[in-house]
N, C-alpha and C positions, 0 to 999 in steps of 0.2 A: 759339246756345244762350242762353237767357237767365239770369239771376240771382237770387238770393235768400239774404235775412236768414239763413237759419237756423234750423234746428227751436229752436221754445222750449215745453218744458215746461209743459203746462197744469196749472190746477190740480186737475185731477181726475188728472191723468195723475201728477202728486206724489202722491197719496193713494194712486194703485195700486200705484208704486214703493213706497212703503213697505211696502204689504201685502204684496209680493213679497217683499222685504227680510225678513221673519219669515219664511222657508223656502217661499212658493207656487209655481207656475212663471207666468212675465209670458210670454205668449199676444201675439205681435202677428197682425190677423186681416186687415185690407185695407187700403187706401191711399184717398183718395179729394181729386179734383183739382175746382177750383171758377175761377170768374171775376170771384167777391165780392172786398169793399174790407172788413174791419172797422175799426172806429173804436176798437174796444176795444184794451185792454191783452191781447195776444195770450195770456196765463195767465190770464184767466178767458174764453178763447172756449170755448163747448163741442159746438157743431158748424160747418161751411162757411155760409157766408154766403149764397154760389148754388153747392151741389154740380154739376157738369154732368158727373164720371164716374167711379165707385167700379172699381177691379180688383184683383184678388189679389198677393200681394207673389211675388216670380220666385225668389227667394236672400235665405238670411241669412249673415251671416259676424258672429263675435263675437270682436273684436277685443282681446281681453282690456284695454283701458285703459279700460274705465267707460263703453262708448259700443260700439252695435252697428251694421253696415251694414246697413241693409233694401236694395236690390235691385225697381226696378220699371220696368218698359215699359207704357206707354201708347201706344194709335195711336188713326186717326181714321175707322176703318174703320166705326163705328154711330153716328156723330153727324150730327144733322142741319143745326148752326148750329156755324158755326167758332165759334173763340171763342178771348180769350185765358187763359193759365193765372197766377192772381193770388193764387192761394193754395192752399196742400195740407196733408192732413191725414192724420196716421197713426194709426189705431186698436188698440186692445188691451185684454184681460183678465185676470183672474187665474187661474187652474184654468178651474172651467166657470161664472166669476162673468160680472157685465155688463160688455160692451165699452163703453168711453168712448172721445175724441178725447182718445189721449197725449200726443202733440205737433200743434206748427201755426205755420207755415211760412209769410212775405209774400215776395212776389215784389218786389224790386228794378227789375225786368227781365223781365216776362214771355213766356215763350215763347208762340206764334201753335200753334192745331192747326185746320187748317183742314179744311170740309167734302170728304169722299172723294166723286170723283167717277169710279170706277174704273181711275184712272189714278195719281192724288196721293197713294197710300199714303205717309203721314208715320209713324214709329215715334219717340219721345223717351224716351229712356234715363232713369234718374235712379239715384242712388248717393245713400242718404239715411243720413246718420249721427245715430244718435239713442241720448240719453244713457239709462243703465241702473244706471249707480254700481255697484256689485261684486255685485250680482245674477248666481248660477253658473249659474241652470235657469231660460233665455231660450232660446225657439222662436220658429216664425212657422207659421201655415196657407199652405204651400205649394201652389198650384195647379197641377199638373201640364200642364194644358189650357195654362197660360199659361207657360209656364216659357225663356225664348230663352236662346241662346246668342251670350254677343258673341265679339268679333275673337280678343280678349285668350285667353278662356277655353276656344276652341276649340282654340287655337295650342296650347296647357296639357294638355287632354284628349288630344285627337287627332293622327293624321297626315294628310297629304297623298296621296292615292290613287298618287300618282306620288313618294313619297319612301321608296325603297328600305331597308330594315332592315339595318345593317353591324355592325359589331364596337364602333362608336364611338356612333351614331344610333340614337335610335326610327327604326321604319319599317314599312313591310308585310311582311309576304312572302304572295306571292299564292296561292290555291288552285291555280293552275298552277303551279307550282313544287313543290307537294306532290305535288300529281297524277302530275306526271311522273320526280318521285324514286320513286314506287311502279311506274309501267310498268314503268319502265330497268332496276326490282330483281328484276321477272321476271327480266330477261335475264340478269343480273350484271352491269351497265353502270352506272357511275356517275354522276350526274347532274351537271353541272358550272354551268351557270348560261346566262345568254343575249347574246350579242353586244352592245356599245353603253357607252356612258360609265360604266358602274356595273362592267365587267366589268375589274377593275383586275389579275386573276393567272388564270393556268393551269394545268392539273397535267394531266403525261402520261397520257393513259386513259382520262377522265373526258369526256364528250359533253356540246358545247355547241349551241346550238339559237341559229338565223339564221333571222331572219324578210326575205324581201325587202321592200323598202317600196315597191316598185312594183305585184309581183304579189300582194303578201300572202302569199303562202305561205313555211311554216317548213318547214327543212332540217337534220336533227342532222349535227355534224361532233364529231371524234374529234381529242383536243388530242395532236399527236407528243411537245412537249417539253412538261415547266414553265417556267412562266415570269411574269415580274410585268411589265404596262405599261399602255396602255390597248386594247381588245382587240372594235374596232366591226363586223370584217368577219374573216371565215376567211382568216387571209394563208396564200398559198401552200407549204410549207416548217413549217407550225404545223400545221395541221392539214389531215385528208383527209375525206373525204364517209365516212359508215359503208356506201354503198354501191359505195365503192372500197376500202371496206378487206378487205371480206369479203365476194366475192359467192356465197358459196353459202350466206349466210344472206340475200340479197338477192332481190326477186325484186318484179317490176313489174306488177300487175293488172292482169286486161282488163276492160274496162266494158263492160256490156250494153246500157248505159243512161249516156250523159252529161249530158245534162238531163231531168228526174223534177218534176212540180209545182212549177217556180219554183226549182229546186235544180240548179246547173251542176257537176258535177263536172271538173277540170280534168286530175287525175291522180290515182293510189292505188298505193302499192306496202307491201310487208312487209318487217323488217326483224327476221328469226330471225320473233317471237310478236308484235311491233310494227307496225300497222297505222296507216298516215300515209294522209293524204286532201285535198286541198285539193281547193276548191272557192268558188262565191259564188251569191250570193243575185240570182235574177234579176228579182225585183218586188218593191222595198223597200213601195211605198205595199200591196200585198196583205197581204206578211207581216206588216207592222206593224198592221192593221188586226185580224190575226188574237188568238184571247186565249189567255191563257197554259196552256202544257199541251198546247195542237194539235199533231197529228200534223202534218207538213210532205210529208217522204217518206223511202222506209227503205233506206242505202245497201245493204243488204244485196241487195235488188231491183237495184239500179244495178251492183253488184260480185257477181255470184254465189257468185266462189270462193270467200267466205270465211261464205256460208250453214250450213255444218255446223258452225260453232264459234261459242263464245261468245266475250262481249265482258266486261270488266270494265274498272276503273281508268282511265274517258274523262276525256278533255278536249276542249273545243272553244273553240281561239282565235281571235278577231276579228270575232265578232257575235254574236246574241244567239240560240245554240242551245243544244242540251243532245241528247246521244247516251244513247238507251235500253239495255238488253241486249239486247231482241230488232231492234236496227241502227236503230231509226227517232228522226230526228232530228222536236224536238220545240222548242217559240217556249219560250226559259228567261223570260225577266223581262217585266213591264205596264208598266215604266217606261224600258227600253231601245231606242230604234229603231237598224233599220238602215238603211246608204245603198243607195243601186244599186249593184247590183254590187261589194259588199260582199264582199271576201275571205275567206274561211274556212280554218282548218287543225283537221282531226280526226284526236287520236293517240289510239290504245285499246290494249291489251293483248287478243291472243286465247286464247282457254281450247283443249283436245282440239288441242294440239298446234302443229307449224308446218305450213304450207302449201307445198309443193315447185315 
């Protein structure tokens, strides 16, 4: 990263401060980056010398001590001639007066932005502090188009798609996790949480969901005791299958159909008004080509018994489906592919009763 002097005050850029300074609002409007050498006393430059590329400012922060941060990225993505960056310039006005060059900036040290040749995407950040004196109604023209997010600010805003929400942390909690506290509540079944490092306690009653990481497929199990530790696998003695606990709410599907357009169904059974389905995808390059919204195929057609009833409250984990009410599975997202033989689990809730 290269170096530089330091924003100094032009003298036009003093005139606008002051005019600010009687009550106006000081307007900063773009940024603009050059290659020029001035000779001049940098308070009387009043534009770049060789501008080579003006862009919008990304963030202000106004830092209450007399001095604001403008916020700019620059990349090298529409230039035709590298070049280096030897001088910069930041623009402003007053209400809706004329924009001048406020300050203006000599490179000690200039950074290289070289030409893109579809591969060299360069981005250079810049954090430019620039004085304002006790001026309270300071903005900037924000460009939305241009607006990134660095390391810092993201870590700030956001989570981590994979950092679970606790008693202590920000975090997610997934729409499967909701999903499947509404199915279980058909039942009166409590929804307890899922197998694995996050799962630190357990509580008699409450059904936890095992996913194998071989076949993919998820399996609810039913916690015996309470209990606190860490909790990655159904230990025997802890808990039992909901299909050993109570088999007259239990009951195993026959498939008419175990592969339907590219859809393998592996198994299906009911659990009371709870319908579980695994299955995978047998031509990732097809489905993926397909666009969002496509019919696939309708397990209903695959599973007949449970054509007289309705579906609500789905969920499809571990690829990119989406279960209709009338059973047909459908491509959820444009931006998710899946692999071969891609494992699937579908839990739904059935309407018009349970199935014997």
């Amino acid at each position: 990263m290269g170096s530089f002097n330091g924003f100094i005050l032009t003298n036009n850029g003093k005139k606008l401060l002051e005019e600010a300074l009687t009550g106006k609002r000081l307007v900063f409007t773009k940024f603009q980056f050059g290659d020029g050498e001035t000779t001049e006393d940098p308070k009387e430059v009043t534009e770049l010398v060789n501008m080579s590329k003006e862009t919008a400012i990304n963030q202000i922060e106004n830092n209450g001590n007399g001095q604001v941060m403008l916020r700019v990225i620059i990349d090298n993505k529409d230039i035709d001639t590298g070049y280096y960056i030897k001088e910069i310039g930041v623009f402003a006005k007053c209400d809706d007066g004329e924009e001048v060059l406020y300050a203006y900036n000599k490179a000690m040290k200039p950074d290289y932005l070289p030409v893109y040749n579809g591969i060299n995407l360069v981005e250079l950040e810049y954090q430019n502090y620039i004085t304002i004196a006790q001026i309270e109604d300071v903005t900037a023209i924000i460009d939305e188009n241009f607006t990134y997010l660095t390391k810092e600010e993201a870590n700030e805003k956001f989570v981590r798609q994979t950092q679970i929400a606790n008693e202590s942390e920000r975090g997610i909690i997934s729409g499967l996790d909701i999903r499947r506290t509404e199915i279980l509540n058909i039942l009166g079944i409590d929804y307890g949480g899922e197998f694995g490092e996050n799962l630190t306690s357990i509580k008699a009653d409450k059904v936890y969901f095992y996913k194998d990481p071989k076949s993919g497929r998820t399996t609810p199990y039913v916690a015996l005791v309470s209990k606190t530790g860490i909790f990655k696998t159904p230990e025997i003695g802890l808990f039992t299958s909901l299909t050993n606990r109570d088999n007259l709410l239990y009951k195993k599907l026959t498939l008419a159909h175990s592969t339907l357009n590219n859809i393998n169904i592996v198994n299906a059974f009911l659990f009371g008004n709870l319908l579980f389905v695994n299955g995978f995808v047998t031509n990732a390059t097809w489905f993926n080509s397909l666009p969002v919204g496509s019919a696939i195929a309708n397990i209903g057609t695959m599973i007949p018994e449970i054509m007289n009833h309705g579906v609500e409250n789905t969920t499809v984990t571990g690829t990119n489906l989406d279960l209709r009410t009338d059973f047909s599975l459908t491509k959820a997202l444009a931006n998710l592919t899946v692999k071969e033989a891609e494992h699937f689990t579908i839990i739904a809730g059935l309407t018009k009763g349970t199935i014997r």
